[in-house]
C-alpha positions as CSV (number, residue, x, y, z in Angstrom):
1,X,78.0,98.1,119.0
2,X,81.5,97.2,117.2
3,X,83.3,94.5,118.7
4,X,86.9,95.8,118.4
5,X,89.0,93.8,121.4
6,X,92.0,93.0,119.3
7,X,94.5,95.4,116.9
8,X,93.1,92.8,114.2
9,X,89.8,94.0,114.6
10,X,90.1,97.5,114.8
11,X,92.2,97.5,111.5
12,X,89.8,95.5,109.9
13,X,86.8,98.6,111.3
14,X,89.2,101.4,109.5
15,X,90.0,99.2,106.6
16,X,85.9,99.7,106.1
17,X,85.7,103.1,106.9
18,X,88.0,103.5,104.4
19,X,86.3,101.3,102.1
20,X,83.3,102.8,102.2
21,X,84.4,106.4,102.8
22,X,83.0,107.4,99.2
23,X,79.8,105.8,99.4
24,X,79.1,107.8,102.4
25,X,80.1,111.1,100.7
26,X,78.0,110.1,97.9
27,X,74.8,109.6,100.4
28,X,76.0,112.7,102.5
29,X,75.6,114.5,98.5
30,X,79.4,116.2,99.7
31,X,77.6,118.6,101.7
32,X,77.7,119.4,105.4
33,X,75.4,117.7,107.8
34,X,73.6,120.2,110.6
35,X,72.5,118.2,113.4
36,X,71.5,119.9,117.2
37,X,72.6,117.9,120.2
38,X,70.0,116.9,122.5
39,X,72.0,116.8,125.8
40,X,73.8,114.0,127.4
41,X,72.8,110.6,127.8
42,X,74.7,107.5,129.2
43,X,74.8,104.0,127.4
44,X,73.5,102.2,130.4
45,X,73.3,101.9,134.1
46,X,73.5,104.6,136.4
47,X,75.4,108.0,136.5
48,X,77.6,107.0,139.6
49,X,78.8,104.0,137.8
50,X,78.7,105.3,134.0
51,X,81.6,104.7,131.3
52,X,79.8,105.8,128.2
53,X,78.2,109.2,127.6
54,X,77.3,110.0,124.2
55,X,75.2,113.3,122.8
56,X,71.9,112.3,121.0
57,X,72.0,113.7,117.6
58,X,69.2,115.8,115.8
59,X,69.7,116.3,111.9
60,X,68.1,119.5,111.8
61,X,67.4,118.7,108.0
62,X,64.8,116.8,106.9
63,X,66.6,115.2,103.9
64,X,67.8,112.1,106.7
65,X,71.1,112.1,104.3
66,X,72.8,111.5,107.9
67,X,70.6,108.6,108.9
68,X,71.3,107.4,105.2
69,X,75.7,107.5,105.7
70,X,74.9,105.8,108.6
71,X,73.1,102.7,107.7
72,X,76.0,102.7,104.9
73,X,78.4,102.2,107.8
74,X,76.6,99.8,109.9
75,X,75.7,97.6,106.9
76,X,79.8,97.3,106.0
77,X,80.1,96.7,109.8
78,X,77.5,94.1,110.0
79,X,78.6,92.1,106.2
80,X,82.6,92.8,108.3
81,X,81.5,90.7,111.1
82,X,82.2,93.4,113.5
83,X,78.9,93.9,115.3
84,X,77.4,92.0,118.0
85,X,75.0,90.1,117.1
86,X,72.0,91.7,119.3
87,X,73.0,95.3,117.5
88,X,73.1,93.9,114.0
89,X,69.7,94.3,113.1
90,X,68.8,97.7,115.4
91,X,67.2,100.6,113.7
92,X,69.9,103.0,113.5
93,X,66.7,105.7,113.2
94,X,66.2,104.7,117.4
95,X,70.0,105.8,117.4
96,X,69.8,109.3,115.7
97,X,66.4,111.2,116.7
């Protein structure tokens, strides 16, 4: 998870998307991505008191180009100083099934 609490921070996260926007075409091979999403899911806790729903993603391929753009991002994250510390070394495979 990207720690982003100050407009320092979140300039620095787009000043690395940006940075590494054409690596990730590159591992992406400038083609579309198909995924299939798996339902709704929340980050944690219960549904009463949730704040974060995401959509689990599928990459209906199996070239894992999308799981390869992603470790991309989280690696210029991680070397940005941007993600906590706990999240830094998760397997962003457990992220995208």
């Amino acid at each position: 998870m990207l720690k982003l609490w100050n407009q320092k921070r979140v300039d620095l996260a787009a000043q690395v998307l940006k940075s590494t926007s054409s690596r990730v075409l590159d591992a992406l091979d400038n083609r579309p991505v198909f995924v299939r999403l798996k339902g709704l899911d929340l980050m944690r806790g219960s549904l009463a008191k949730a704040r974060v729903v995401y959509a689990p993603a599928e990459e209906i391929d199996s070239e894992n180009r999308l799981l390869h753009a992603c470790k991309i991002m989280i690696d210029a994250f991680v070397e940005a100083g941007l993600v906590i510390d706990k999240d830094a070394n998760k397997d962003a495979k457990s992220e995208l099934k």
